[in-house]
C-alpha positions as CSV (number, residue, x, y, z in Angstrom):
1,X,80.5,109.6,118.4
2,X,83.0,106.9,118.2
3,X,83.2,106.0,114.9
4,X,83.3,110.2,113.9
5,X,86.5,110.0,116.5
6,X,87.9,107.4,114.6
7,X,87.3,108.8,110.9
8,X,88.8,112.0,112.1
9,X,91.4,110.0,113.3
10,X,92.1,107.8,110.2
11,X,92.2,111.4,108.2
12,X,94.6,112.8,110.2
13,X,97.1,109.7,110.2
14,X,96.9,109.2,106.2
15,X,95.5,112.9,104.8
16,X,95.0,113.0,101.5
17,X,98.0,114.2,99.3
18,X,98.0,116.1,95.9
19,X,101.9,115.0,95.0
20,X,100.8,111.5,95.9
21,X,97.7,111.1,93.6
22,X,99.6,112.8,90.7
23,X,102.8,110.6,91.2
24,X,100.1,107.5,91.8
25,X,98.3,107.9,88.7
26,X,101.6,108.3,86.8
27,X,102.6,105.0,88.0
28,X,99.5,103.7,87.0
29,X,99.0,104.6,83.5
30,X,102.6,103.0,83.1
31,X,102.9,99.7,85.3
32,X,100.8,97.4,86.2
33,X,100.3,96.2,90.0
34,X,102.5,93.1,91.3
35,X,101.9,91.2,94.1
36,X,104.8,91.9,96.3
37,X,103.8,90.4,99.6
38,X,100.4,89.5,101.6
39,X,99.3,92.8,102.4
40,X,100.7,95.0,99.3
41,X,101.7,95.4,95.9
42,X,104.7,96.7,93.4
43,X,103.5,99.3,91.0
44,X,107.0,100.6,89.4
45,X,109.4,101.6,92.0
46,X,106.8,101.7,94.8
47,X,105.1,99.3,96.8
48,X,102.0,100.3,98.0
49,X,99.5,98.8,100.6
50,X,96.6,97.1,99.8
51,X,95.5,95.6,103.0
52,X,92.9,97.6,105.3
53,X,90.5,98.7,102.3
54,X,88.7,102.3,102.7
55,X,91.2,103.2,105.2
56,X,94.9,102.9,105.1
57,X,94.8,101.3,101.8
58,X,96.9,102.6,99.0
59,X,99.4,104.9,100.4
60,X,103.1,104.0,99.6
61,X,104.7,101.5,101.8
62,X,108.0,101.4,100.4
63,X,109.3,104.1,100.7
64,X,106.6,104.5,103.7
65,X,104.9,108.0,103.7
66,X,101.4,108.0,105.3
67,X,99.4,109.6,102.6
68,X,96.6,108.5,100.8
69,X,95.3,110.0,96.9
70,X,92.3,111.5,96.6
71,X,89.1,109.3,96.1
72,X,89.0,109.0,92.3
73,X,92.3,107.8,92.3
74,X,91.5,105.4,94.6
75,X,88.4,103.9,93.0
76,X,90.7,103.7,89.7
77,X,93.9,101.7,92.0
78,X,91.2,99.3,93.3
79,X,89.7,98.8,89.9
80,X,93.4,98.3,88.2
81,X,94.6,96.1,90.9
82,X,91.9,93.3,90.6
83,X,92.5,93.9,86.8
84,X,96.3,93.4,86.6
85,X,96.2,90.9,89.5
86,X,93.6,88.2,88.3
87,X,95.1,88.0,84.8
């Protein structure tokens, strides 16, 4: 019951956003991630979270909006971001 609380929860505080995952993938197909503090990375103009993975990761933290792209998207930003970063 707890962890359903908390999933319901996590949706609710970073729902998933059409405008984001279109905008995200723009960025993507034209930048490559850079490492712009501990917990998150530059990709163009944005800085976007990377710490808390399957959660709160990936939604833009610079400017901050608490949104999160839809799942594809996401498997594609955490594929990219090991790619651009460990070259």
């Amino acid at each position: 019951m707890f962890l359903r609380k908390l999933w319901y929860w996590f949706r609710s505080y970073y729902p998933l956003d059409a405008t984001w995952d279109r905008l995200f993938n723009d960025l993507m197909d034209k930048h490559k991630f850079e490492l712009e503090g501990q917990f998150s990375a530059r990709l163009g103009s944005v800085v976007v979270w990377t710490a808390n993975e399957g959660y709160a990761d990936m939604h833009p933290y610079e400017p901050e909006f608490n949104v999160r792209p839809f799942y594809t998207t996401y498997l594609r930003a955490r594929k990219k971001i090991q790619e651009d970063l460990l070259q």
